[in-house]
C-alpha positions as CSV (number, residue, x, y, z in Angstrom):
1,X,0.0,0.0,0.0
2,X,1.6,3.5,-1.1
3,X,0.5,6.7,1.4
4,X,1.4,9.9,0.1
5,X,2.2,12.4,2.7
6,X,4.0,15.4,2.9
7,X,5.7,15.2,-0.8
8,X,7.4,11.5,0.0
9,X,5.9,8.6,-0.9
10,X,5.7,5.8,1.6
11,X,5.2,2.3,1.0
12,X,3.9,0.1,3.9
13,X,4.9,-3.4,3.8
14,X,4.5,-4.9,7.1
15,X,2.8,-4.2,10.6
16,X,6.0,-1.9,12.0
17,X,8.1,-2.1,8.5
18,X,7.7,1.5,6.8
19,X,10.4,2.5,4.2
20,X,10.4,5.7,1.9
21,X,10.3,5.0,-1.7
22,X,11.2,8.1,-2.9
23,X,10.6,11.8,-2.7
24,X,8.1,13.7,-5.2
25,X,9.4,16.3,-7.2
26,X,13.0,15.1,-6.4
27,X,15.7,13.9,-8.7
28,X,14.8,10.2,-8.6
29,X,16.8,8.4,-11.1
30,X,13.9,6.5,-13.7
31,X,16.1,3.4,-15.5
32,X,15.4,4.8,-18.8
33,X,17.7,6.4,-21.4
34,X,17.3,10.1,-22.2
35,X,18.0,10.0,-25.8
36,X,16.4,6.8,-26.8
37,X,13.7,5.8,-24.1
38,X,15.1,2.3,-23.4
39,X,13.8,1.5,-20.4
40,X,13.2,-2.1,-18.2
41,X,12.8,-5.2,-19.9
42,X,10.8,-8.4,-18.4
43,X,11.2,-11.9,-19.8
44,X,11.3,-15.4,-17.8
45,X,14.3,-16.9,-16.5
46,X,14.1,-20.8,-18.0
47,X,15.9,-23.5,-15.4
48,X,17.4,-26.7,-17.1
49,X,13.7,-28.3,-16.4
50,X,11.8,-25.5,-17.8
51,X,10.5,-24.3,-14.9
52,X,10.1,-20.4,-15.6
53,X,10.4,-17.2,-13.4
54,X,9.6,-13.4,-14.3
55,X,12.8,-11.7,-14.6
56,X,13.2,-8.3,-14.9
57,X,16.5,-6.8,-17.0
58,X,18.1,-3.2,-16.9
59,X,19.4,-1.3,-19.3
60,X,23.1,-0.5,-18.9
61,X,23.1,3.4,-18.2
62,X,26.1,5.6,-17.9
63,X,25.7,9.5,-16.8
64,X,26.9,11.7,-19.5
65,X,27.3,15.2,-20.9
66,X,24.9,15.6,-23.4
67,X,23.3,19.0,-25.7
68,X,20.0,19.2,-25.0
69,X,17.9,22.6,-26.4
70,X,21.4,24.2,-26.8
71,X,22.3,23.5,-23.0
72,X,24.8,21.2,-21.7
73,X,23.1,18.7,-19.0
74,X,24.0,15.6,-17.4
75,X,22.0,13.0,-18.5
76,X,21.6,9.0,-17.8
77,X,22.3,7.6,-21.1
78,X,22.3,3.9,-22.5
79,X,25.5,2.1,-24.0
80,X,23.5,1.8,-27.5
81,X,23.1,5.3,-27.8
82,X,27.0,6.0,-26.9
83,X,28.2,3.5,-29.2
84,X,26.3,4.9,-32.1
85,X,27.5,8.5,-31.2
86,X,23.6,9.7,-30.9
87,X,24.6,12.4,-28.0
88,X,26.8,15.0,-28.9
Protein backbone atom coordinates (compact mmCIF):
# COMPACT_ATOMS: atom_id res chain seq x y z
CA UNK A 1 0.00 0.00 0.00
CA UNK A 2 1.60 3.52 -1.06
CA UNK A 3 0.53 6.68 1.44
CA UNK A 4 1.44 9.93 0.10
CA UNK A 5 2.20 12.42 2.71
CA UNK A 6 4.00 15.42 2.85
CA UNK A 7 5.67 15.24 -0.80
CA UNK A 8 7.35 11.52 -0.04
CA UNK A 9 5.95 8.57 -0.89
CA UNK A 10 5.71 5.76 1.57
CA UNK A 11 5.16 2.28 1.03
CA UNK A 12 3.92 0.12 3.93
CA UNK A 13 4.87 -3.37 3.81
CA UNK A 14 4.46 -4.86 7.06
CA UNK A 15 2.83 -4.23 10.64
CA UNK A 16 6.01 -1.93 11.97
CA UNK A 17 8.09 -2.11 8.55
CA UNK A 18 7.68 1.52 6.76
CA UNK A 19 10.40 2.47 4.21
CA UNK A 20 10.40 5.74 1.90
CA UNK A 21 10.32 4.98 -1.71
CA UNK A 22 11.16 8.06 -2.89
CA UNK A 23 10.57 11.82 -2.68
CA UNK A 24 8.10 13.74 -5.22
CA UNK A 25 9.36 16.31 -7.16
CA UNK A 26 12.98 15.05 -6.42
CA UNK A 27 15.73 13.86 -8.71
CA UNK A 28 14.80 10.20 -8.64
CA UNK A 29 16.75 8.40 -11.07
CA UNK A 30 13.95 6.45 -13.70
CA UNK A 31 16.10 3.39 -15.53
CA UNK A 32 15.42 4.77 -18.82
CA UNK A 33 17.69 6.44 -21.42
CA UNK A 34 17.27 10.06 -22.19
CA UNK A 35 18.01 9.96 -25.78
CA UNK A 36 16.36 6.79 -26.78
CA UNK A 37 13.71 5.84 -24.09
CA UNK A 38 15.07 2.31 -23.42
CA UNK A 39 13.82 1.47 -20.41
CA UNK A 40 13.17 -2.05 -18.19
CA UNK A 41 12.81 -5.22 -19.94
CA UNK A 42 10.82 -8.36 -18.38
CA UNK A 43 11.16 -11.93 -19.81
CA UNK A 44 11.29 -15.44 -17.84
CA UNK A 45 14.28 -16.92 -16.54
CA UNK A 46 14.08 -20.78 -17.99
CA UNK A 47 15.90 -23.52 -15.43
CA UNK A 48 17.41 -26.74 -17.06
CA UNK A 49 13.69 -28.26 -16.35
CA UNK A 50 11.76 -25.53 -17.76
CA UNK A 51 10.53 -24.26 -14.86
CA UNK A 52 10.07 -20.36 -15.60
CA UNK A 53 10.38 -17.19 -13.37
CA UNK A 54 9.60 -13.45 -14.28
CA UNK A 55 12.82 -11.66 -14.59
CA UNK A 56 13.18 -8.27 -14.91
CA UNK A 57 16.49 -6.76 -17.00
CA UNK A 58 18.10 -3.23 -16.88
CA UNK A 59 19.36 -1.26 -19.31
CA UNK A 60 23.11 -0.48 -18.86
CA UNK A 61 23.10 3.43 -18.23
CA UNK A 62 26.11 5.63 -17.92
CA UNK A 63 25.65 9.52 -16.82
CA UNK A 64 26.92 11.72 -19.53
CA UNK A 65 27.31 15.20 -20.89
CA UNK A 66 24.89 15.64 -23.39
CA UNK A 67 23.34 19.03 -25.68
CA UNK A 68 20.05 19.20 -25.00
CA UNK A 69 17.94 22.56 -26.41
CA UNK A 70 21.39 24.21 -26.75
CA UNK A 71 22.34 23.52 -22.97
CA UNK A 72 24.80 21.24 -21.70
CA UNK A 73 23.12 18.70 -19.04
CA UNK A 74 24.04 15.59 -17.42
CA UNK A 75 22.00 13.04 -18.51
CA UNK A 76 21.65 8.97 -17.80
CA UNK A 77 22.26 7.57 -21.15
CA UNK A 78 22.34 3.92 -22.53
CA UNK A 79 25.46 2.13 -24.02
CA UNK A 80 23.53 1.80 -27.50
CA UNK A 81 23.15 5.32 -27.84
CA UNK A 82 26.99 6.02 -26.85
CA UNK A 83 28.22 3.52 -29.17
CA UNK A 84 26.32 4.94 -32.10
CA UNK A 85 27.54 8.49 -31.17
CA UNK A 86 23.58 9.74 -30.88
CA UNK A 87 24.59 12.36 -28.01
CA UNK A 88 26.75 14.98 -28.88
Amino acid sequence: MHIIIADYCIEWKFSYNVRVLFKIGGNAMSRKCEICGKGPMVGNSISHSHRKTKRRTLPNLHKAKVLLNGKIKTAWVCTDCLKKHKIT
